[in-house]
C-alpha positions, 0 to 999 in steps of 0.5 A, a space after each residue: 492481767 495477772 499469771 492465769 492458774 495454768 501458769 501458777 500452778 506449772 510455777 508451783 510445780 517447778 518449786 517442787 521438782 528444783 532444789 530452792 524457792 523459784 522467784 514468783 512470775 514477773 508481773 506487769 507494770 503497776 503505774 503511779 500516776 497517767 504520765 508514767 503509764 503514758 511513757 511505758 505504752 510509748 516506749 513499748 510502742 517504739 520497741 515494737 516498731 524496732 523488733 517489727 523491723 528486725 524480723 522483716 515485718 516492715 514493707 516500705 511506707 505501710 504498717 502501724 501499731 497503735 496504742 490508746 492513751 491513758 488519759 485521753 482514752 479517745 485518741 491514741 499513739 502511732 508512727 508517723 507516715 513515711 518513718 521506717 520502723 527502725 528508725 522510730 523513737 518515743 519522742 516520733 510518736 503521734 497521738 491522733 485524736 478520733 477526728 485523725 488530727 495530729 494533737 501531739 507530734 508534727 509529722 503527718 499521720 498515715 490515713 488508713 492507720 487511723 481509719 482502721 484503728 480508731 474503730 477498732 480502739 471505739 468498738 473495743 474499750 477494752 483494746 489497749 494496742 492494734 498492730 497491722 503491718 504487711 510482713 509476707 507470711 501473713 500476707 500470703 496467708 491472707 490469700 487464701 481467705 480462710 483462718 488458721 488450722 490448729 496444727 500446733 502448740 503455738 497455733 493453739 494461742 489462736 484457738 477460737 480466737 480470730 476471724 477472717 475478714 473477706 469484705 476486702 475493698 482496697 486500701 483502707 482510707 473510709 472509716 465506715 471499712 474500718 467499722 466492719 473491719 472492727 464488727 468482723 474483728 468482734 472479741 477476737 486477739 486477730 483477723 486475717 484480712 482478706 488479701 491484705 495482711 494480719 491485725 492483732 489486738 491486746 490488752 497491752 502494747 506487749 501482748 498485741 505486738 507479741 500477738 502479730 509476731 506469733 501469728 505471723 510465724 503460725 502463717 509461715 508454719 502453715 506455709 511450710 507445712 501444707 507445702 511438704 504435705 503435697 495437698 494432704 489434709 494436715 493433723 489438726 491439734 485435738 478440741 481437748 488439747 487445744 482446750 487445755 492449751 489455750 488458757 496457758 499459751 493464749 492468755 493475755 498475760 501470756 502474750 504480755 510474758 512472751 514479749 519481755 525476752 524479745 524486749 530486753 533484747 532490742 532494749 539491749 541493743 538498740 537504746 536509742 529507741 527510748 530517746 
């Protein structure tokens, strides 16, 4: 996950235009052994569930975010049901096996997060996090049934990128639900899901939480601006220039980068997470 070339070379030209040498990009963790990796995806995973909190993403008992082992790459990390997200820390977390048995934790699982993420984590190797929770913008955006249009730089994160889900049956308690929320879900970072919220994906625990964060806000913005519109088609962003956007703001390392200023914040002033 290293700085895709649209970003080295806006780095490059930074150095020409300043006075001095700019220190390189920060880059992602390189981990020693599977025990230091374990740690780094659980405290991610307890920041995220701080900042999903502080921004209002919460809605009483529902939401997960969750995040696969490094070593027993069938089973994964979440919350524990029924714990608000504020009060999370890494030492609540569970791992889950794919089964839905608590293997490491004692708090009791939520039964729709395993059935919608362990399909998920089994359809797609490559997924390292999944966040779903009901925060309201998403949410109202989900009525609609239909994807986001491109009407903005940050929208551009999404460019060919997600799908809507419309097979919607309830609260998701089959794993079977699960399966074809994964087939709809295919290669994409997100899907809308018909009348129930968001779903992100990543390659990290940061990039998947950043992901839900700028897709909630890219909801909301829509909102506000097909309500000014007053039912006038909005300007969409062209097919050149969401095409040279993309690569730059919709990378997985640019969702990893995006999540680091928002993590020293909530580091900063919530350390107990890390307990």
């Amino acid at each position: 996950m290293n700085a895709p070339a649209e970003l080295s070379s806006m780095h490059q030209r930074h150095q020409k235009l300043g006075d001095g040498v700019s220190p390189a990009l920060p880059q992602p963790k390189k981990f020693a052994n599977v025990q230091e990796e374990r740690l780094h995806r659980k405290q991610m995973l307890a920041a995220s569930f701080r900042l999903f909190s502080r921004f209002g993403f919460d809605e009483g008992v529902a939401g997960h975010i969750t995040a696969r082992d490094p070593e027993f790459t069938d089973t994964f990390w979440v919350n524990p049901f029924g714990m608000h997200f504020s009060h999370i820390k890494v030492s609540d977390l569970l791992r889950v096996d794919h089964r839905g048995n608590v293997v490491e934790g004692v708090l009791p699982v939520n039964e729709a997060a395993f059935a919608i993420h362990s399909r998920i984590h089994h359809a797609r190797p490559d997924v390292v996090a999944a966040a779903h929770t009901h925060a309201p913008h998403g949410r109202a955006w989900a009525t609609l049934g239909k994807p986001l249009d491109i009407i903005s730089l940050d929208s551009c994160a999404f460019y060919n990128d997600h799908v809507v889900h419309n097979d919607f049956e309830g609260v998701v308690l089959d794993v079977d639900e699960g399966d074809r929320l994964a087939m709809s879900l295919g290669k994409n970072k997100g899907v809308i899901l018909q009348s129930h919220g968001l779903l992100t994906v990543g390659d990290s625990v940061e990039a998947a939480a950043w992901w839900y964060i700028a897709m909630e806000r890219c909801c909301q913005v829509q909102l506000m601006a097909e309500a000014a519109s007053h039912g006038k088609p909005l300007k969409t962003v062209s097919k050149a220039a969401a095409e040279q956007a993309y690569p730059i703001v919709g990378s997985s390392y640019s969702g990893w980068f995006q999540f680091q200023p928002l993590l020293a914040r909530i580091s900063k002033d919530q350390p107990d997470l890390y307990d």
